[in-house]
C-alpha positions in Angstrom: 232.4 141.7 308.7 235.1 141.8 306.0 233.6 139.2 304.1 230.3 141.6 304.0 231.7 144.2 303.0 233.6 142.4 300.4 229.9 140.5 298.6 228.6 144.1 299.0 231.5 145.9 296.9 231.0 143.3 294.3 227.6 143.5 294.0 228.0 147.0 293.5 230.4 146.5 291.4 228.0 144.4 289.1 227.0 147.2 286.7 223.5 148.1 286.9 221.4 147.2 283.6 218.1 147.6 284.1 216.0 150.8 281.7 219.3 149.7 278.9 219.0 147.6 275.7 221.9 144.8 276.7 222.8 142.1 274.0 222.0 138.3 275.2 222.8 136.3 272.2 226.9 136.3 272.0 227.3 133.4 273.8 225.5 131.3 271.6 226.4 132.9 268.4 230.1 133.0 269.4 229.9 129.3 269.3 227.6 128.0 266.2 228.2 127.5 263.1 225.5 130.3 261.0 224.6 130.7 257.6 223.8 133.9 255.9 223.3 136.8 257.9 224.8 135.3 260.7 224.2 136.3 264.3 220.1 135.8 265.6 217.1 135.9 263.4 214.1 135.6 265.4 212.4 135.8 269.2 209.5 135.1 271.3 208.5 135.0 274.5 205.9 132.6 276.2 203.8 134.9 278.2 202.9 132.3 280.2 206.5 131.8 282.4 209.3 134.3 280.7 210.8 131.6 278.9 212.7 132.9 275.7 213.1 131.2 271.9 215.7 132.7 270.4 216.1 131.8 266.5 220.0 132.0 264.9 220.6 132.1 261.8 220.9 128.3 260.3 222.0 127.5 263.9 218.3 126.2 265.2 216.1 127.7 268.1 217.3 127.9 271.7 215.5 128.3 274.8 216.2 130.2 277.8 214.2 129.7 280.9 216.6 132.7 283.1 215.9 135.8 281.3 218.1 135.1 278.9 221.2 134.6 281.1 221.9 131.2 279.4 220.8 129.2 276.0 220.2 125.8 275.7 219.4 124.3 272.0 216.0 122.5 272.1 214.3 122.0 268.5 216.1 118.3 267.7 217.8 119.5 264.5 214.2 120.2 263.2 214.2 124.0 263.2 216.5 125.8 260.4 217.2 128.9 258.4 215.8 132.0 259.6 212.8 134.4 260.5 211.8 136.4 257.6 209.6 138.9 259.5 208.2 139.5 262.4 205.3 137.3 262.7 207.2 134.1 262.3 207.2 133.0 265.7 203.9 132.2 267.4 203.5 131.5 271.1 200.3 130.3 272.5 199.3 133.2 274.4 196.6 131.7 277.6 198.9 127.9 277.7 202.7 127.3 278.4 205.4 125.6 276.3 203.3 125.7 272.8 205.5 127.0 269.6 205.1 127.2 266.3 207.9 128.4 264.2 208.0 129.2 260.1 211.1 129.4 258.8 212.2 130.9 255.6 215.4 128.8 253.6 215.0 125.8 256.5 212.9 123.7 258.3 209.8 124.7 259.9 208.4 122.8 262.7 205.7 123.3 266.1 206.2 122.0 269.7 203.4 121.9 272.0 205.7 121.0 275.2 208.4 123.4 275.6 210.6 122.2 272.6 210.8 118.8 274.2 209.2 117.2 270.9 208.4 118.6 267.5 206.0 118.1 264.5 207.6 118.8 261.2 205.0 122.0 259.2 207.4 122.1 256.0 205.9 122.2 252.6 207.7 122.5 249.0 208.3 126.2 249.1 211.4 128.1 250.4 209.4 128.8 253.1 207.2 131.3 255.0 206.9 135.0 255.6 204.4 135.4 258.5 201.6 132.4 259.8 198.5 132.4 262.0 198.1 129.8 264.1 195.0 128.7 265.9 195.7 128.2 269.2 192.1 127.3 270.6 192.8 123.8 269.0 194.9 121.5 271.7 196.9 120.1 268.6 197.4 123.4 266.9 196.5 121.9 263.2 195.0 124.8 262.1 197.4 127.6 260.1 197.6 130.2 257.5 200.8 131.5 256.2 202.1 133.4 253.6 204.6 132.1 251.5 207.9 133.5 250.4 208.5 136.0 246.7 205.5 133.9 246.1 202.8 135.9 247.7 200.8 132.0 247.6 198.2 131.7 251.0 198.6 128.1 252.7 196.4 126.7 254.8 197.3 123.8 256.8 194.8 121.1 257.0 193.3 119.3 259.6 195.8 116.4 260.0 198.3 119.0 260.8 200.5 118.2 257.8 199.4 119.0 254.7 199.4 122.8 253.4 197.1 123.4 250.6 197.7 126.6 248.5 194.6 129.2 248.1 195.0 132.1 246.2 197.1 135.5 246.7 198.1 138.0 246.9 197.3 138.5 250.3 199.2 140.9 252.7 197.5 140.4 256.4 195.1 137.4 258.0 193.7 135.5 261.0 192.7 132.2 261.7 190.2 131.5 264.9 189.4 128.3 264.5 189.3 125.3 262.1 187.1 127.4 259.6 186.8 131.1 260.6 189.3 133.1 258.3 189.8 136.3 257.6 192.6 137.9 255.3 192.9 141.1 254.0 194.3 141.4 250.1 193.9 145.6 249.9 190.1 145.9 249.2 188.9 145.5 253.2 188.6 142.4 255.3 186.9 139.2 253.7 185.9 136.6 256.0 185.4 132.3 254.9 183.8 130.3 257.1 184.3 126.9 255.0 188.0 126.3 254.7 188.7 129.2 252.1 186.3 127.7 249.4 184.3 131.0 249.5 184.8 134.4 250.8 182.4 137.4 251.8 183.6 140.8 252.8 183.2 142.1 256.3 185.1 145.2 256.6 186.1 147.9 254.8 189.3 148.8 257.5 192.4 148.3 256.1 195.0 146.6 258.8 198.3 147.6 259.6 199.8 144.2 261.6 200.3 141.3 259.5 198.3 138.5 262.0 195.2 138.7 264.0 196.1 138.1 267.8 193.4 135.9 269.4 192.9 136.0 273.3 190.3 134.4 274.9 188.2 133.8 272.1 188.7 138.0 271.0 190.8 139.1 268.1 192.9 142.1 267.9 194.1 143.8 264.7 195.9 146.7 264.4 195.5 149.0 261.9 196.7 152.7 261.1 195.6 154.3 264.0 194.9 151.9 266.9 193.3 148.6 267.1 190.3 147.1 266.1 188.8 144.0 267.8 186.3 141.0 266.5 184.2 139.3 269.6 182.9 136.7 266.9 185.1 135.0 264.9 185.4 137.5 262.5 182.0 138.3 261.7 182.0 141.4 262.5 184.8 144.3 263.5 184.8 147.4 265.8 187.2 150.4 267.0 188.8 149.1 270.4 190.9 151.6 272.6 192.4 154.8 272.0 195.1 155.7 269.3 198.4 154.0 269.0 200.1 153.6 266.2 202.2 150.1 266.0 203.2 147.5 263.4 203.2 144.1 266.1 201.0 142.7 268.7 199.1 143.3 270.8 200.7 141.0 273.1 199.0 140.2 276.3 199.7 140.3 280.2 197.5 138.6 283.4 194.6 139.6 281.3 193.0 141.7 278.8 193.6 144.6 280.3 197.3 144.8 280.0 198.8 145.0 276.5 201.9 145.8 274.7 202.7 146.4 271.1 205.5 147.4 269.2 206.1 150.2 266.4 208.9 152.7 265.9 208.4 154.2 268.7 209.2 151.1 270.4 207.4 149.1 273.0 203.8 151.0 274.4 201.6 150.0 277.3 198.7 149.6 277.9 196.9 149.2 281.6 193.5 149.7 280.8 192.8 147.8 277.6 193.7 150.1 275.1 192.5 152.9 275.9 195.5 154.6 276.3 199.5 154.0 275.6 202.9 155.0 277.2 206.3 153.9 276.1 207.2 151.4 278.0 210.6 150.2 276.7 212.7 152.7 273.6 213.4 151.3 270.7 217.4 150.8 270.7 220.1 152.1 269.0 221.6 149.4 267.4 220.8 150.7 263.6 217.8 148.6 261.6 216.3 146.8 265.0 213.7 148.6 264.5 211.8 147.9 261.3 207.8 147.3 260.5 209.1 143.6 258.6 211.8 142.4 260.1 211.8 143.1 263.4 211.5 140.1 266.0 210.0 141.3 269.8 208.6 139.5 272.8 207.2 140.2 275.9 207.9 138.7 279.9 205.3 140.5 281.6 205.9 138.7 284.9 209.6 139.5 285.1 208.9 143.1 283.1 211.1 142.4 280.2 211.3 143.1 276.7 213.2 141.4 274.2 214.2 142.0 270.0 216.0 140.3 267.6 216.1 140.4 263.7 218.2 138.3 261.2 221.8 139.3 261.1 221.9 141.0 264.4 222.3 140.2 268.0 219.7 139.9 270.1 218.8 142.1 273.0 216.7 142.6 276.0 215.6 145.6 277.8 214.9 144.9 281.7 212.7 148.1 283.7 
């Protein structure tokens, strides 16, 4: 009986930290060696089982598979520098363990296994801003970055290795497939269906998040004032949901139904595709988290967590 009551005082005694922004990142950053700004520069969550990517700064991407209780470093050395914004992570958002990760002033590199084994994606630039990857294809050859103080559009070619430069100055894109791209330069969506070669415009909507999210086979853009959707490739783009007003996702639950993005009002929900929003998680104290560029967020939806990071500052996680 004593020995109950004792395990129940200390789980009492465990402070409650659920509805609170807690940092997760000290004991790894305590530890490593970083370069310039120190601390975390980058997260992601694969949707798919709750397992977290944390990014630190010159230190290498770490993976935690308990809710970011513990890290463990998984990218072989072949991840470096940092995450510029907030679109340079990309998860595969319908299959598991599938990473792409574009690093600005170190290696860039994707993993289609959980981080077990890694493709090198660097190219002769100091590195990229924000990418698109397309996720349909099982080898994920298919991206479209934007370069660093360069402004230059890459798209990486069908072997998977070799990034050709298009044009710029572009500011927000997609990719859907091997040849369906659409960018938008500040004069309305254009759309190329052979690789880039040649462009027509589509839209006059002017976007306000950096990449195209494509779920099952639908891409989602926000813009100013809510979201806008494409149901074929691109082609063609409509008003989808009610107002929100957000600079990243959406990011996707058990289906299309459930959605989360992120803006300055922090992390809003969605239950019934869009249509309308409530806060879900506040944005947190900690002063510059939240920020339309450099801001890093992810999403557990099956354990109902919420996660941010951005370079030179811990990370943290926010638990309902």
């Amino acid at each position: 009986m004593k020995m109950a009551l004792a395990a129940l005082s200390l789980v009492l005694a465990v402070p409650q930290q659920k509805g609170q922004w807690v940092p997760i990142s000290e004991n790894v950053t305590s530890k490593v060696k970083t370069a310039w700004p120190g601390l975390t520069a980058g997260i992601t969550v694969d949707p798919s089982n709750g397992h977290v990517y944390m990014a630190v700064s010159g230190g290498g991407l770490w993976k935690s598979t308990d809710q970011g209780a513990t890290f463990e470093r998984v990218d072989g050395e072949m991840i470096g520098g940092r995450c510029e914004t907030g679109a340079a992570l990309s998860v595969d958002p319908e299959k598991p363990g599938r990473i792409a990760c574009f690093m600005l002033d170190g290696k860039s590199a994707r993993s289609l296994d959980g981080g077990k084994t890694w493709t090198a994606m660097n190219d002769k630039s100091r590195g990229f801003d924000y990418v698109a990857v397309d996720w349909s294809d099982p080898q994920a050859r298919r991206m479209f970055g934007l370069r660093h103080e360069s402004g230059e559009i890459g798209l990486l070619s069908g072997d998977g290795a070799t990034w050709k430069v298009l044009d710029k100055p572009w500011k927000a894109f997609a990719v859907f497939d091997h040849d369906p791209l659409a960018p938008w330069r500040g004069q309305g969506i254009e759309r190329s269906t052979d690789g880039g070669t040649t462009w027509a415009k589509v839209s006059d909507v002017t976007p306000a998040g950096r990449v195209v999210m494509v779920y099952k086979g639908v891409g989602y853009w926000l813009v100013e004032k809510g979201l806008i959707s494409s149901k074929d490739k691109g082609a063609t783009w409509a008003p989808h949901g009610g107002p929100v007003s957000a600079w990243f996702g959406p990011y996707f639950g058990k289906d299309e139904q459930h959605m989360v993005v992120f803006g300055k009002d922090g992390f809003l929900e969605s239950l019934d595709g869009g249509q309308t929003w409530k806060v879900a998680a506040p944005p947190p104290t900690e002063k510059g988290m939240t920020d339309k560029w450099f801001s890093n967020v992810g999403w557990d939806p099956k354990g109902n967590i919420f996660y941010i990071s951005r370079m030179g500052k811990p990370a943290f996680k926010y638990e309902r």
